[in-house]
Backbone as CSV, one residue per row, in Angstrom:
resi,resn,N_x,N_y,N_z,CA_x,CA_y,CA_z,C_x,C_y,C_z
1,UNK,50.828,-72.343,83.094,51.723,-71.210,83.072,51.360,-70.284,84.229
2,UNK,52.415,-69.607,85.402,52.282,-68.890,85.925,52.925,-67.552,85.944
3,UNK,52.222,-66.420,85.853,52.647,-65.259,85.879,52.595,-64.250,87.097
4,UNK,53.218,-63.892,87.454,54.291,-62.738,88.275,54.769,-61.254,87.936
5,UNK,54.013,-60.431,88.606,54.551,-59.368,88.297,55.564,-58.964,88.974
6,UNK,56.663,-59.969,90.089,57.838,-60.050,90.140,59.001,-60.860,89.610
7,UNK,59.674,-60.663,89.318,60.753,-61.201,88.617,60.983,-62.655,89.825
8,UNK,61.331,-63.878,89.952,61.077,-64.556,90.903,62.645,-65.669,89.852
9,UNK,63.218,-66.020,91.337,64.149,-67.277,91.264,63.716,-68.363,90.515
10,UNK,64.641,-69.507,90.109,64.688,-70.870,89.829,63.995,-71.544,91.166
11,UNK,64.799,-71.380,92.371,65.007,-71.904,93.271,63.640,-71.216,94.026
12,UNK,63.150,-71.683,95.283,62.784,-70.810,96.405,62.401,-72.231,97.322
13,UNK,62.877,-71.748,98.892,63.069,-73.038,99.621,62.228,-71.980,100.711
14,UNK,61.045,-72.701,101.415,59.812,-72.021,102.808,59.985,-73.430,103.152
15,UNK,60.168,-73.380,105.070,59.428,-74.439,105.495,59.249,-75.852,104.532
16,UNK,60.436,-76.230,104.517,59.778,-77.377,103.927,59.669,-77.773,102.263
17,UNK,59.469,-76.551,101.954,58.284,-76.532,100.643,59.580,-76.095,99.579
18,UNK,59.620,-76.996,98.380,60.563,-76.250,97.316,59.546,-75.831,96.008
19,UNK,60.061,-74.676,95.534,59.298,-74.485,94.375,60.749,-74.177,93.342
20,UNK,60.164,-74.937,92.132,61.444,-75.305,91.214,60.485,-74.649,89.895
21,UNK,60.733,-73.837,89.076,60.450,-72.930,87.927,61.266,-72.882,86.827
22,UNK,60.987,-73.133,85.657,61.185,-73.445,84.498,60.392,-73.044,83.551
23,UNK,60.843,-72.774,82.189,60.145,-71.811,81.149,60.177,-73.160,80.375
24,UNK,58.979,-73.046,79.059,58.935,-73.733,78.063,59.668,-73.811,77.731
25,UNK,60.396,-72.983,77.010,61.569,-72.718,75.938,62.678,-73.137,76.070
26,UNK,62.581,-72.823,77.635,63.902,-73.934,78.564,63.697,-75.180,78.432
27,UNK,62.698,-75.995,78.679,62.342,-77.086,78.620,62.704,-78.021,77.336
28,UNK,61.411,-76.868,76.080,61.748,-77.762,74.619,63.407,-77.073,74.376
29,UNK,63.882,-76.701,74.940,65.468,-76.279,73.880,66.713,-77.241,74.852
30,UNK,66.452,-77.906,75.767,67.184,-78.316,76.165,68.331,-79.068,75.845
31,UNK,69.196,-78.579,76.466,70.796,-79.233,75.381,71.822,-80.154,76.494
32,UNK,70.856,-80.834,77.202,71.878,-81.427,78.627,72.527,-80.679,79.862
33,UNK,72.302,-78.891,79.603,73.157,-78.345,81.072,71.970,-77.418,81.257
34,UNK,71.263,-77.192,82.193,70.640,-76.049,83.067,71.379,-74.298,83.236
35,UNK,70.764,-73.844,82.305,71.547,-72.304,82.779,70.752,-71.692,83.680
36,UNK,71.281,-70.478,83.168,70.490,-69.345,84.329,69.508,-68.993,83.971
37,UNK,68.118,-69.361,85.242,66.793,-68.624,85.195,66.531,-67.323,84.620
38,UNK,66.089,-67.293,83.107,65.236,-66.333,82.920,64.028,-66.370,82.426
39,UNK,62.882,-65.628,83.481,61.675,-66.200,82.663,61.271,-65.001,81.685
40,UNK,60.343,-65.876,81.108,60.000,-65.022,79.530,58.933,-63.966,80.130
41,UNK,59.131,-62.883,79.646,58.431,-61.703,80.146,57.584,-61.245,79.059
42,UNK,56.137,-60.917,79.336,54.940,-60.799,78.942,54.604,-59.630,79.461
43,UNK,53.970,-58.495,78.117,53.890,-57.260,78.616,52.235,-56.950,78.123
44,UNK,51.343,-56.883,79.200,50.202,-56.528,79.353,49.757,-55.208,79.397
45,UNK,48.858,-54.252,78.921,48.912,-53.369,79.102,49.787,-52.223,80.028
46,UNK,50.827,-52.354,79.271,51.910,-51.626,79.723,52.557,-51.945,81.099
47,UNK,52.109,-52.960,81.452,52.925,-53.659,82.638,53.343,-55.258,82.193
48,UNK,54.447,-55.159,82.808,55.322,-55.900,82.791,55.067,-57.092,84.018
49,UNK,54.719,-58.422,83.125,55.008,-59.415,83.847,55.922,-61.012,83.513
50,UNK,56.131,-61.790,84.105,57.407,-62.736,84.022,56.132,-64.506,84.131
51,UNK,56.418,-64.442,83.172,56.133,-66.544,82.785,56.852,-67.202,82.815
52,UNK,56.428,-68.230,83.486,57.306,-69.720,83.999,56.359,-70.657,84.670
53,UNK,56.506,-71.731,84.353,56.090,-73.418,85.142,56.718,-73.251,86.489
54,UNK,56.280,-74.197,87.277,56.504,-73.885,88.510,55.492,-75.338,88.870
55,UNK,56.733,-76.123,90.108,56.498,-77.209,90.823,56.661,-77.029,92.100
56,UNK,55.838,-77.280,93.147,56.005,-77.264,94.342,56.258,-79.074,95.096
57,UNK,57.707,-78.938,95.885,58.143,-79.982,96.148,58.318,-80.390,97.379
58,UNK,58.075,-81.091,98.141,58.417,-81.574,100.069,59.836,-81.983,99.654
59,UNK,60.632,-80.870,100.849,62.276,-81.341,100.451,62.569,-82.904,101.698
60,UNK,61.187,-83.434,101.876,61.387,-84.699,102.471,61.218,-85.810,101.224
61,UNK,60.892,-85.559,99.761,60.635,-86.420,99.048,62.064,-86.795,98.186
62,UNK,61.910,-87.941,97.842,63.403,-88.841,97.293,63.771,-87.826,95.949
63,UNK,64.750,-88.397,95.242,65.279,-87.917,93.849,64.201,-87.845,92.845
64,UNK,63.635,-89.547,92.653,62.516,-90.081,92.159,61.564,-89.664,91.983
65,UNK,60.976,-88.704,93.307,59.535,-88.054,93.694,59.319,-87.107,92.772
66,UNK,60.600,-86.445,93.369,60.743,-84.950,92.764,60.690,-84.921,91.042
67,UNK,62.022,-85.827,90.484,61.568,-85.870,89.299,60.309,-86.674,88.464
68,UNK,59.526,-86.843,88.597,58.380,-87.756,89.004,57.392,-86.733,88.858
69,UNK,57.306,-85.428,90.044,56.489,-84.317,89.877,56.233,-83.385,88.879
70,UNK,57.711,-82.973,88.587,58.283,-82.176,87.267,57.625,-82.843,86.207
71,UNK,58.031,-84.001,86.460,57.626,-84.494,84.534,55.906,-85.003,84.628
72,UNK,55.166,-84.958,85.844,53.681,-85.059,85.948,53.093,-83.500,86.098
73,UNK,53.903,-82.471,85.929,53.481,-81.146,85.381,53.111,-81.100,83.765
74,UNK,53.534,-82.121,83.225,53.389,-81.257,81.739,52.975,-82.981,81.434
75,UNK,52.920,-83.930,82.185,52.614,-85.230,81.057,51.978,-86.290,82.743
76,UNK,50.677,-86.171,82.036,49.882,-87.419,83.201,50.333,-88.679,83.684
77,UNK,50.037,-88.993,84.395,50.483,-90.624,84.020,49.545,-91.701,83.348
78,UNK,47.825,-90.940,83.183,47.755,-91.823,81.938,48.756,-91.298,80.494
79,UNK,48.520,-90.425,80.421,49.695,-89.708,79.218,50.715,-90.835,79.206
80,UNK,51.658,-91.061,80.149,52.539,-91.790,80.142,52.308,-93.033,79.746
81,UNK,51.423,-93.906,80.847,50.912,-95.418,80.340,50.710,-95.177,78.587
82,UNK,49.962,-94.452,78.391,49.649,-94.674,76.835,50.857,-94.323,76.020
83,UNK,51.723,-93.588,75.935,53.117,-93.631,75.389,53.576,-94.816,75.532
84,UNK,53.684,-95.968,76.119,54.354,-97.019,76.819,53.680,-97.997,76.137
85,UNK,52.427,-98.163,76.326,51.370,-99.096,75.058,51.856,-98.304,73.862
86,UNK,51.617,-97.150,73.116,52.302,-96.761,71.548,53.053,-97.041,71.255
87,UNK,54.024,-97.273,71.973,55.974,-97.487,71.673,55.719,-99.159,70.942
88,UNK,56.729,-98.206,70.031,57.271,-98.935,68.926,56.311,-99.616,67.660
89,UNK,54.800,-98.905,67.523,54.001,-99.106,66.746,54.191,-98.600,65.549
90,UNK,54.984,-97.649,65.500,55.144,-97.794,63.967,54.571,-96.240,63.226
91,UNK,53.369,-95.994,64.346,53.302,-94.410,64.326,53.921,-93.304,64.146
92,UNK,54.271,-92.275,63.226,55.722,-91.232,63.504,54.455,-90.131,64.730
93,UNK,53.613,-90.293,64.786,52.959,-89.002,65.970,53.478,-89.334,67.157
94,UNK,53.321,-91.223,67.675,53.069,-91.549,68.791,54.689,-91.810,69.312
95,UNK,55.327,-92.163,68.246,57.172,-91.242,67.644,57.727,-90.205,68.662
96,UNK,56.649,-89.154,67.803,56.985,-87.721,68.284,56.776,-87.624,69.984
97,UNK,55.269,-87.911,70.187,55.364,-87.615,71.412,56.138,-88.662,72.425
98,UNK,57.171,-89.663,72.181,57.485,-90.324,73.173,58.709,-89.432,72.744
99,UNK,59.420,-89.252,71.981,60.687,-88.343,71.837,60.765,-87.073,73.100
100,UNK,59.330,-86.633,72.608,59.366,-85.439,73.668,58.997,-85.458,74.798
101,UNK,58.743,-86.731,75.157,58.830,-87.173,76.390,59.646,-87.339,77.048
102,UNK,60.762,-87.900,76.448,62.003,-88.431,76.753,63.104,-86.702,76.882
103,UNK,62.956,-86.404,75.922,63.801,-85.045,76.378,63.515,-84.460,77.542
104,UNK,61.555,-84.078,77.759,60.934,-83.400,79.209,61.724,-84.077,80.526
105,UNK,61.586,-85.541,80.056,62.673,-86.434,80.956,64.002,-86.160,81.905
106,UNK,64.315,-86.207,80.544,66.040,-85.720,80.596,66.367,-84.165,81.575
107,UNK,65.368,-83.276,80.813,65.192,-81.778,81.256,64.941,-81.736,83.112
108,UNK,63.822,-82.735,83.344,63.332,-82.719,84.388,64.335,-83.539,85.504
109,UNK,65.042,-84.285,84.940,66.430,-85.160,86.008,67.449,-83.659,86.233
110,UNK,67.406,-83.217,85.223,68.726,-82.084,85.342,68.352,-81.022,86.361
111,UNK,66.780,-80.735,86.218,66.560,-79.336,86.851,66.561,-80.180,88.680
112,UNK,66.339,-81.500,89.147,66.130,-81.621,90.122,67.712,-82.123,90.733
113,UNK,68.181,-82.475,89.773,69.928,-83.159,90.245,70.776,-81.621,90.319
114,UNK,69.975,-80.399,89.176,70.878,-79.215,90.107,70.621,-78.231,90.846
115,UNK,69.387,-78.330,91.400,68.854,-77.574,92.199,68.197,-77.767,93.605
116,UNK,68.653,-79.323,93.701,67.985,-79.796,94.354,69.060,-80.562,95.247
């Protein structure tokens, strides 16, 4: 989680460099369409600051890369391999977490197919 005591875009494009930002809440509530960036604001001794995930991307890297990065923010790729060995064991945990894998998935194609 990164915090900001400026209010900061979805988007931001330097040289090269994309940084793509997304809130949890955005993430687990996802319903198939990307709205508008708002990050969740956290108030610290009386100051005000803004939470959100945040990926930094080379706008020389493919579709693939990018979503690839996003979803290796919140899930490893051993994480992954081992979801891939669990599947279909019969587990409701190992269940759960490939479900929510698959949504982070889904979440993470959308945020790079519209912002990108």
């Amino acid at each position: 989680m990164i915090y900001s005591a400026v209010q900061k875009s979805r988007k931001e494009q330097h040289k090269g460099v994309i940084k793509l930002r997304w809130t949890d809440s955005e993430a687990d509530n996802f319903n198939g369409t990307i709205g508008a960036f708002q990050p969740e604001t956290v108030t610290v001794e009386e100051e005000t600051n803004y939470a959100y995930r945040e990926v930094k991307l080379n706008e020389k890297q493919s579709r693939g890369e990018m979503i690839a990065a996003v979803i290796e923010s919140k899930f490893s790729k051993d994480d992954q391999i081992a979801m891939l060995v669990n599947e279909g064991d019969g587990i409701p945990e190992h269940e759960q977490e490939i479900q929510e894998f698959q949504n982070f998935r889904a979440f993470a194609k959308a945020l790079v197919d519209e912002e990108v």
